[in-house]
N, C-alpha and C positions, 0 to 999 in steps of 0.2 A: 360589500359583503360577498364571500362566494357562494355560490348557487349551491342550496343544499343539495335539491336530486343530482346535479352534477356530480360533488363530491362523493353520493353514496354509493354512485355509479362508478365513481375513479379509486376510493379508497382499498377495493379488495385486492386492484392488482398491484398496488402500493404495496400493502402487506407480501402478497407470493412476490414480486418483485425483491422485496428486502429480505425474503425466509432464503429465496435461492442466492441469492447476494451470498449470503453468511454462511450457506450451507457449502457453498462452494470454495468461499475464502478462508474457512474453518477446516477443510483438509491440512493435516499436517505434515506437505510435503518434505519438508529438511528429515521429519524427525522419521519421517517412512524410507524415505533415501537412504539413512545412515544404517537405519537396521535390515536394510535389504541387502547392506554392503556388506554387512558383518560387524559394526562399529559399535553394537550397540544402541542406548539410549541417549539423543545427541544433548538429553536436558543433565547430563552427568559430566559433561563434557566442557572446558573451557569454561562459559559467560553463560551456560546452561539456556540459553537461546534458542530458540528452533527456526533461525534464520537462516541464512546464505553465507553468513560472516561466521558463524559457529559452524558450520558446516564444513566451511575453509578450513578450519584450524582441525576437527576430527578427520577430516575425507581429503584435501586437497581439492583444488580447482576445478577438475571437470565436473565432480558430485557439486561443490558448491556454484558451478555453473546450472547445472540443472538444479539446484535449488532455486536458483535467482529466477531463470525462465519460467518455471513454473507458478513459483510464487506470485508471479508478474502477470501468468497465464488466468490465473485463478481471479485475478480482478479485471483483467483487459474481457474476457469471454463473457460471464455472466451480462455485461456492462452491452456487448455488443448483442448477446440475444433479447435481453431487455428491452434492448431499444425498438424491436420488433412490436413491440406493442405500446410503445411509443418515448418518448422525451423524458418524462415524470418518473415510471418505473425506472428509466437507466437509470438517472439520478438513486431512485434507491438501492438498487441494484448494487451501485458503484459505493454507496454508505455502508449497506450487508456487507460486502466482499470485505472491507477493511476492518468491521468491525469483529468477523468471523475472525480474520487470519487475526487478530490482538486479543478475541475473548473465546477460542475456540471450547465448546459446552465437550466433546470428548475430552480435553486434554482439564478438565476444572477451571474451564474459561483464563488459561493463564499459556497466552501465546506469542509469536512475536512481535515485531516492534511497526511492523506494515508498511515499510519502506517501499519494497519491493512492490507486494499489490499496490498500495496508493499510486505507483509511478502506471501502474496497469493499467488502472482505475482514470490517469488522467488522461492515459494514450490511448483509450476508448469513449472516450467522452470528448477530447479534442486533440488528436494526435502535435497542435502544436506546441500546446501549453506541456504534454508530456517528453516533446523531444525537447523542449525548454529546462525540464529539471531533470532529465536522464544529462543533459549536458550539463549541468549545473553541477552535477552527483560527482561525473568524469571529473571535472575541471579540480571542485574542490581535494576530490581522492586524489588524483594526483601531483598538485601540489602540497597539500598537506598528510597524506599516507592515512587519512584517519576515515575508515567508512563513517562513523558515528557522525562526525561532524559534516559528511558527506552528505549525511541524509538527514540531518535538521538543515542545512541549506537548501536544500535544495528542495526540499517539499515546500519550503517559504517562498522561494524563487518561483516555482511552479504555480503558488497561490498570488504570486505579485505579479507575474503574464499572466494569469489569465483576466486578473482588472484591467489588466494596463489593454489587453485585447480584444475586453469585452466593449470597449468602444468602437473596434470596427465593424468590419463587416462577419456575419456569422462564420463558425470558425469549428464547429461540431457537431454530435447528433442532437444534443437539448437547442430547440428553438430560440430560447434567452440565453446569451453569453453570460448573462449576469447569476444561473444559475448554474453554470458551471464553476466562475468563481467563487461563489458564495460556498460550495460543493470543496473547489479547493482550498479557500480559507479554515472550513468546519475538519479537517483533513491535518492542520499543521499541530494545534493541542492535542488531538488524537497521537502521533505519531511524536511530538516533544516527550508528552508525559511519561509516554515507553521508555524513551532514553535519558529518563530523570538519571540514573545511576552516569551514564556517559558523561552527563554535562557536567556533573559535579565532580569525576574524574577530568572531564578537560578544564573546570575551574583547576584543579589542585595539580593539573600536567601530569594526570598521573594516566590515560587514554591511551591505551597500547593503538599502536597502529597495525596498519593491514599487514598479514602474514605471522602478526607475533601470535608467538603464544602463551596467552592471556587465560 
């Protein structure tokens, strides 16, 4: 059983650990990017998305590069000042941030798909398992052209090293490997469900791929 005083003592900074998580990964960079550029509302636009891929298609690649950076920024940082107060907060930290950038409370909790942050999220919690499914993202995009399917691999990939890792030696800032992958496993339904509409355009072949416009 865990030690109650312990927990009463651990659970506050659990909480501000997950408020700052969400409040940080709940900025909605794409949709700030595109109306600073002149483009408008980027949720008008395309797959009405507020990611890095919608962002492509309104703004072209440099905007939708700082989309990706940032979006990525926004779960790698939180994740990394967290850890300052130890293991347990990153982990929430690194839960907030993905959960903000999918449910942000300004935009009526309706945001994007968390590709980006989660890959942030892993490359702050254990830069190996995240350079695992940034590679995974690369490999799939381009031989198949499709970010969609890019990034349901590869957040899988990214939750299958970090089991397969958590058997060696420590690999991150959470003490247990095993709560990193557990972290990355709880990470993969989070980001499928976003792209329930993808998957049943790639069941039906119907999944524009990168650069179209969709």
């Amino acid at each position: 059983m865990p030690d109650p005083i312990a927990w009463s003592y651990v659970w506050p900074y659990l909480l501000a650990a997950l408020a700052f998580g969400y409040l940080a990964g709940s900025i909605p960079f794409g949709l700030l990017l595109t109306r600073a550029a002149g483009l408008g509302d980027i949720r008008k636009v395309g797959s009405g998305n507020i990611g890095a891929t919608n962002v492509l298609r309104a703004g072209g690649k440099k905007l939708a590069a700082a989309a990706l950076l940032l979006d990525a920024g926004k779960g790698l940082v939180p994740v990394l000042i967290a850890a300052q107060a130890g293991p347990h907060p990153a982990l929430a930290a690194a839960l907030g941030a993905v959960l903000g950038h999918l449910f942000p409370v300004w935009l009526g909790f309706k945001g994007g798909k968390g590709m980006a942050t989660a890959l942030g999220v892993l490359w702050g919690l254990a830069w190996a398992v995240g350079a695992i499914a940034c590679l995974g993202w690369l490999v799939v995009a381009l031989v198949f052209r499709m970010s969609s399917l890019a990034s349901l691999m590869s957040i899988a990939i990214g939750a299958a090293a970090a089991w397969i890792l958590a058997s060696t030696q420590p690999f991150g800032l959470v003490l247990s490997n095993t709560h990193i992958a557990e972290l990355a496993t709880i990470l993969v339904p989070l980001v499928w469900v976003k792209h329930a509409q993808n998957i049943r355009r790639l069941i039906a072949g119907t999944e524009p791929r990168i650069g179209a416009k969709a």
